[in-house]
Structures are given as structure tokens and as C-alpha cells.
C-alpha positions in Angstrom: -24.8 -23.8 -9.5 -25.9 -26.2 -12.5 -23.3 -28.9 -11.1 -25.2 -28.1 -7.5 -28.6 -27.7 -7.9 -29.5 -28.2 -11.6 -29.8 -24.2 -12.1 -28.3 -22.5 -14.8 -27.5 -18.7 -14.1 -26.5 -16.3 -17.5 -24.5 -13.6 -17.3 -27.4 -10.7 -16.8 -28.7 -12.6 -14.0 -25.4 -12.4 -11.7 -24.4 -9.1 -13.1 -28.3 -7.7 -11.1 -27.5 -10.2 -8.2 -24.0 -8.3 -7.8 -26.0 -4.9 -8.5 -28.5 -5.9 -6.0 -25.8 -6.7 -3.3 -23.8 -3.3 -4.0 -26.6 -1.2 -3.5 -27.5 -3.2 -0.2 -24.2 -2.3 1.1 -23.1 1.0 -0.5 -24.0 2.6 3.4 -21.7 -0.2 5.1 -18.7 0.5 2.8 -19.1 4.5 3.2 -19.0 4.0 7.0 -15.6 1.7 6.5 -14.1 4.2 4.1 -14.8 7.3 6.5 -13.2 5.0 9.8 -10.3 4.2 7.3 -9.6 7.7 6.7 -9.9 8.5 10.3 -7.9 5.4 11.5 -4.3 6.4 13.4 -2.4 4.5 10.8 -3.9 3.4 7.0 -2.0 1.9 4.1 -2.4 3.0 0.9 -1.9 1.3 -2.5 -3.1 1.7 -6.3 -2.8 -0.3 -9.4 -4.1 -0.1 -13.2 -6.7 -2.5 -14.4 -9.2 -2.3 -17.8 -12.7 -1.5 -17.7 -14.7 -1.7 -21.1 -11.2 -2.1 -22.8 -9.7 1.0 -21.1 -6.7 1.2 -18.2 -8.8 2.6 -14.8 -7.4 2.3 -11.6 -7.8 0.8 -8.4 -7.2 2.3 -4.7 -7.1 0.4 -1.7 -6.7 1.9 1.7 -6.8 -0.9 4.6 -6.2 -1.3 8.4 -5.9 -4.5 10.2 -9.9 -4.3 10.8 -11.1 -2.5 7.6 -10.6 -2.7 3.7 -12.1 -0.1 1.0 -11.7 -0.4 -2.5 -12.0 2.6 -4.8 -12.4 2.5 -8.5 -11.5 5.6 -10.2 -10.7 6.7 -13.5 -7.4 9.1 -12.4 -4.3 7.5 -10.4 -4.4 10.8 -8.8 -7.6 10.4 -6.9 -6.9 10.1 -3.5 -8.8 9.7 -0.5 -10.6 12.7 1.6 -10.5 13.7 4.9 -7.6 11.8 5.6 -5.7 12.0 9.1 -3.0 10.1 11.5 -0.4 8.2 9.6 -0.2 6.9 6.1 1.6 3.9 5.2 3.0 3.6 1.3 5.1 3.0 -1.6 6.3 6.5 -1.9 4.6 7.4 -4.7 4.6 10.9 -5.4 1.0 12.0 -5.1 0.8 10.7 -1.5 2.7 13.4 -0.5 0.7 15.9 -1.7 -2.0 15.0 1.1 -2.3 17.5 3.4 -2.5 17.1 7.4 -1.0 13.4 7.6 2.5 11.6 8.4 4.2 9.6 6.2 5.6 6.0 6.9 7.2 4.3 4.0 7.6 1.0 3.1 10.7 -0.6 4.1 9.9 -4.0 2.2 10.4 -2.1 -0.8 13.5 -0.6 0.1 14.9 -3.9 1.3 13.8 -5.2 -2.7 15.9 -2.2 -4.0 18.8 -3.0 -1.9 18.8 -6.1 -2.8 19.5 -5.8 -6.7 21.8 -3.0 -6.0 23.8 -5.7 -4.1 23.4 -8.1 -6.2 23.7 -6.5 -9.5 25.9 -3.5 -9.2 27.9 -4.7 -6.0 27.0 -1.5 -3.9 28.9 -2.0 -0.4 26.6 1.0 0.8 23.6 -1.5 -0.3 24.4 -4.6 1.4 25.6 -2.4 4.7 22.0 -0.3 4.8 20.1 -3.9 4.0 21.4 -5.5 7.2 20.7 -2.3 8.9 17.2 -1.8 8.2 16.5 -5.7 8.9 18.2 -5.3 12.2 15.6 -2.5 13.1 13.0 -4.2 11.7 13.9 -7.2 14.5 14.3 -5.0 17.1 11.2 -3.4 16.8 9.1 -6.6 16.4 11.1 -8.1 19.8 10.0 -4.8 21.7 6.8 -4.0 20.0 6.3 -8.8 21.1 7.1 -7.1 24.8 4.2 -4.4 24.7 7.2 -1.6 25.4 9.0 0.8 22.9 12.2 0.6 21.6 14.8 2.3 24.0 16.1 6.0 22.6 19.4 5.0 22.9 19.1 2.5 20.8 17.1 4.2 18.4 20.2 6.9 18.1 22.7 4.2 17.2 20.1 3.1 14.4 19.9 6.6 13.2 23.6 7.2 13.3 24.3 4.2 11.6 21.7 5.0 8.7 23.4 8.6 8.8 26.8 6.8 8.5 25.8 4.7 5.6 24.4 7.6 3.4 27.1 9.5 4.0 29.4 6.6 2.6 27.2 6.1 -0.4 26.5 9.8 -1.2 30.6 9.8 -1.4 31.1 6.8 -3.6 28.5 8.2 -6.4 29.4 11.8 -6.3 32.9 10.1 -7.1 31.7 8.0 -10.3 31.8 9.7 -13.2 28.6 11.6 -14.8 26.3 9.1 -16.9 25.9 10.6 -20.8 22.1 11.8 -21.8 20.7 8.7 -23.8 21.5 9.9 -27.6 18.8 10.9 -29.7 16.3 12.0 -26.9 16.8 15.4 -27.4 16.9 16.7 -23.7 19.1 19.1 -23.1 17.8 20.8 -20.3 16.9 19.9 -16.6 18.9 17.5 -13.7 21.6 15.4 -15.2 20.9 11.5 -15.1 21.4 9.7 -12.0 22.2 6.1 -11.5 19.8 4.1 -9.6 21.8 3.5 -6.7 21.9 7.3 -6.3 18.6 7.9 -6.4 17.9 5.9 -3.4 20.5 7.3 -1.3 18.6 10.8 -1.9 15.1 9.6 -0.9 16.5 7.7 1.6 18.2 10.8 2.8 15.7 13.0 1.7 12.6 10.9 4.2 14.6 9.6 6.8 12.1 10.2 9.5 9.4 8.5 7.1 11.5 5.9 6.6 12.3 5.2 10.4 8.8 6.0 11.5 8.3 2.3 12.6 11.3 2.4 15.2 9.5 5.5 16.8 6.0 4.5 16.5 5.1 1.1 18.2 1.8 1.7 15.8 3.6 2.1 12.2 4.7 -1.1 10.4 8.2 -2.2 8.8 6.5 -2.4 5.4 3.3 -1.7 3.2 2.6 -5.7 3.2 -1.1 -5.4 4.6 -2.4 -3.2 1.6 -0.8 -5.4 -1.0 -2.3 -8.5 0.5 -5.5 -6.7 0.7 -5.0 -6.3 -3.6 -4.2 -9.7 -4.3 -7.7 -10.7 -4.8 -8.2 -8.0 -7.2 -5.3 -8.7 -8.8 -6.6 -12.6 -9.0 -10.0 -10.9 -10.4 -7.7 -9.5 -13.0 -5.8 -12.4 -14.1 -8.8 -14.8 -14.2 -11.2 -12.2 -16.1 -8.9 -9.7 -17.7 -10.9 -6.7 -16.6 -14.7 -5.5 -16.4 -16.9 -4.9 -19.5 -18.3 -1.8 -17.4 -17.6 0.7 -14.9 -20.6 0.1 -13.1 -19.5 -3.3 -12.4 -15.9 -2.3 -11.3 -17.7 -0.5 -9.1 -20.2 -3.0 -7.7 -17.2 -5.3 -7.7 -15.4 -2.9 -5.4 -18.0 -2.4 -2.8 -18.7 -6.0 -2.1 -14.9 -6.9 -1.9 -15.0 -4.6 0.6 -17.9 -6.0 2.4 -16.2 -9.4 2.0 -12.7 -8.2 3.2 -13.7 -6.5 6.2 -16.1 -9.3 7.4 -12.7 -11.6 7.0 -10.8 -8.5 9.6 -13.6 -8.7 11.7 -14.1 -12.5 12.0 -17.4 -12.6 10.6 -18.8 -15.3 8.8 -19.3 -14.9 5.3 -22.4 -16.3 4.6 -24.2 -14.0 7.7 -22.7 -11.1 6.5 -24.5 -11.5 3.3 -27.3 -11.8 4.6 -27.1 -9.8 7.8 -29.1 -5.9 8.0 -26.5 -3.6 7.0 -27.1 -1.2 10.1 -26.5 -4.3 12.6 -23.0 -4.5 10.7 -21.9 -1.1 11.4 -23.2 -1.1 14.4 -20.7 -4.2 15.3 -17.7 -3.0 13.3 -14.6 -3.0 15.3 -12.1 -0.1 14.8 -9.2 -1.6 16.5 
């Protein structure tokens, strides 16, 4: 602005323009966060970040058309109302929703694989990673064609993931049992696992969440679109470190909300910003 036009803008000034803009809006983003929630399939992702010198959390649940951003002091604080299918990282909490599917996401897997190959030399690893990228394939060829994947086809994928658990279940129930870390003073509960282990379980343990995307022509391989949608927070973060307040975490929230759905939606930005707020609901576009 001083570079452009001469004009020198302090801090209090942009912090009652962003204000300003947030309250112009708040109706939009409620409309976007009640479509989310009502969407067929939503991803769902949270990270930390500090307000006023203090770690707070931010929630994001996106579709292909929408993005709301939450701010919230508890990691725990999930979204309301929720239906269809929810796409995530497998953290815990999700599951504690009530009234959805789960659909997990396989890039993550596919990360976990990978350093099980590469550091610990897991056959089971390597076997399941070229598994789950041949799915992945053959879902995007069929899903390319506008028809679903064949259930023959989607038998040999589940008898080959029930083949490969069953290997790698064997080969750790056959290591021996890891010592307790000395000095922690636990003496009680589950025995430590390795690493390796405890991804054969959960992959055992959600197999139909896992798989979701060969049945589904609507569920995704992975959780990629929600951690795109956070990578401008997470620029936000690195560039300014946090927010002084909550109120401006808040404000922050809502118009990158605005601003990413406009992107989904092919608006321009500029228009959007100063476009009636009703006329941009009433052109939102679910799917």
C-alpha cells in the first residue's frame, strides 16, 4: 500500500478492516460449514498453532467445492451434525462421531509403509505398498471411465490385503517381546508393540475404512484435499508465528474460508469481496 499508492496502513487499521470483513461474512461461512457437514463425503484435518502465546488449534473440514476453518481451543472439538462419509488421518476422536462412515487415508499409510521398508526391511511392508498403489490405479482408471470397479476384482484386492496381514501378523507374533523402557515405572497395561505391528492391527482392525475408495466411486485414495486446504494456514504460521488474539484467529478463519471457497467455486477474488453475502450463497455450488 505505501509502495502503491503513498498510504501507510498501522497495524490497528487492518486488524478493524479484517474485523469488518469477518463480520460481513460470518452468515456465508455458517451456510458453507452446515453444507460441509451435510456433504456425502468431507475430509477432516486439525493442527496446533499459538494464539496470544498459547498452543490453540485449528480444524478444517473441506470438499472439492467448500472449505471451513474452525478455531478452537480443544483438539477434541469436532464438528456437529455431521453425516455421509468422513475422510481422515485416523485420529482417535473421529471415531467417536456418531452416524458417519469412515474412509482413511491411504497416503498416510503408503508414508508408513514406506519407512517400514526402508528402515526395518518389513517384506509384509513392501508387499501391502504395492498392493494398495495398485488399487489406488485401478480405481482412478475405472472411476477416468465413469463405472465402478468390477466385484471380482475388488475380491482379489481384499484377499490379497487379507493375505498380506495374515503374513505380517505371523512374522511379529514370532519376534520376540520388546522390554518396557527402564525407569518408566509402568508395570501395568498392553505390552509394547513394535511399529510395524501396530499397523498390521489397524490395518486389520479398519479394513473396510481403509478399502472404502475401491467400493465407493465417491471416497478418495487419500486425505490430500484437506491438507492442501491447511497449507495456507500453515504458511500464515510460519510467516507470522501465531496470532496476538483469539479474536483475530477467528476473523482470520472465516475469511480464509470465504477466500478458499470462492477459489472451489471459480470466483473471482476481488468480486467476492465485495459481492452481497446473500447473492453468494445463493450461487454456491454443492457439487
Amino acid at each position: 500500500m505505501a509502495d502503491l499508492f503513498g498510504v501507510t496502513l498501522v497495524a490497528a487499521t487492518i486488524a478493524r478492516i479484517s474485523r469488518d470483513c469477518a463480520m460481513r461474512y460470518a452468515g456465508f461461512v455458517d451456510v458453507v460449514r452446515d453444507l460441509v457437514a451435510a456433504a456425502a463425503v468431507k475430509h477432516l484435518d486439525e493442527t496446533g498453532f499459538r494464539i496470544g502465546g498459547k498452543t490453540q488449534w485449528r480444524h478444517i473440514a473441506s470438499t472439492l467445492r467448500l472449505t471451513l476453518y474452525r478455531v478452537s481451543s480443544r483438539r477434541g472439538s469436532l464438528l456437529a451434525n455431521v453425516s455421509g462419509i468422513v475422510v481422515h488421518d485416523h485420529w482417535k476422536p473421529y471415531y467417536t462421531m456418531t452416524g458417519v462412515l469412515h474412509a482413511l487415508c491411504n497416503a498416510h499409510h503408503l508414508r508408513e509403509l514406506k519407512a517400514l521398508v526402508e528402515i526395518e526391511k518389513e517384506d509384509w511392508a513392501r508387499r501391502m505398498q504395492r498392493l494398495l498403489r495398485r488399487a489406488c490405479h485401478a480405481s482412478n482408471l475405472a472411476r477416468e471411465r465413469g463405472v465402478p470397479l468390477k466385484p471380482g476384482l475388488i475380491r482379489l484386492f481384499e484377499r490379497c490385503y487379507d493375505t498380506i496381514l495374515v503374513d505380517g501378523l505371523a512374522f511379529h507374533n514370532a519376534q520376540p517381546a520388546l522390554l518396557r523402557a527402564v525407569g518408566t515405572g509402568k508395570r501395568r497395561g498392553r505390552p509394547p508393540r513394535r511399529v510395524g505391528h501396530n499397523l498390521l492391527l489397524r490395518l486389520s482392525t479398519r479394513k473396510t475404512d481403509v478399502l472404502r475408495f475401491l467400493t465407493d466411486p465417491l471416497v478418495p485414495f487419500s486425505n490430500n484435499l484437506a491438507e492442501r486446504d491447511g497449507r495456507m494456514m500453515k504458511l500464515r504460521q510460519k510467516i507470522s508465528g501465531g496470532f496476538r488474539s483469539m479474536e483475530g484467529a477467528m476473523d482470520f478463519a472465516v475469511i480464509r474460508s470465504l477466500l478458499s471457497t470462492a477459489r472451489k467455486q471459480g470466483w473471482d477474488i476481488l468480486q467476492t469481496l465485495n459481492a452481497n453475502p446473500d447473492s453468494l450463497i445463493a450461487n454456491l455450488r454443492v457439487a
